[in-house]
Every structure is written in C-alpha cells, then in structure tokens.
Phi, psi and omega in degrees: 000146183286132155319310201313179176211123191260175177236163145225139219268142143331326180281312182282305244018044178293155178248133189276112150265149199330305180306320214281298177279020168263288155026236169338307194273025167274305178352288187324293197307290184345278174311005185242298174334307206285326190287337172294306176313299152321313177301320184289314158295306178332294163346284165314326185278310158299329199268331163295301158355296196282306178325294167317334168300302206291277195340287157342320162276337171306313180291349166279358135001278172307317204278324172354268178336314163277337146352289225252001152299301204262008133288325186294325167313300152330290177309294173335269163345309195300290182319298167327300228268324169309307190283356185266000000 
C-alpha cells in the first residue's frame, strides 16, 4: 500500500494528492507574500503622491498670495499717485 494519502474533490471527483495541496498552498502562500508586498509598496507609493500633492497646493497657495500682495502693492501705488 502507498504511503501517499489522496482526497477525491467533492466537484470532480478527482483524487488530489496531499503533497499536490502542500504545493499548491505553498504556491498559494507565495503568491500572496509578493502581493502583500505590492500592496505595500503601492501603499507607500500614494501616500508619497499625496504629499507631493498636499506640497503642491501649498505652493499654489504662496503664489495666490503673492498675486494677490502685488495687486494690493499695485492698487495702493495707484491710490498714492491719485491723492498727490
């Protein structure tokens, strides 16, 4: 008699041997470790993203802002030249 020890799958009724699903669930495992690992860079990859973002809208912030110093600079400048 064979050491091996079969399943037979309920769906088929093919017979599976253990080692066939130690295998697999190493396979299985694998393939899940590379995808944690992807997820995690991906992760890391958005979260550097948005920073650059959240940076980005500051400096369009700044430049508004100096926009809109060097119209009030303007207006001002006007205003003087008017009152003179």
């Amino acid at each position: 008699m064979s050491n091996t020890q079969t399943i037979v799958t309920t769906t088929t009724g093919n017979q599976v041997g253990l080692s066939n699903i130690k295998q697999i669930q190493n396979e299985l495992s694998s393939e899940l470790n590379d995808l944690k690992a992807s997820m995690k860079l991906k992760d890391s990859e958005i979260e550097r993203l948005n920073q650059e973002i959240s940076n980005l809208q500051t400096l369009v912030q700044i430049e508004s802002l100096k926009t809109e110093l060097a119209n009030l600079k303007m207006l001002a400048s006007k205003r003087k030249t008017q009152n003179k």
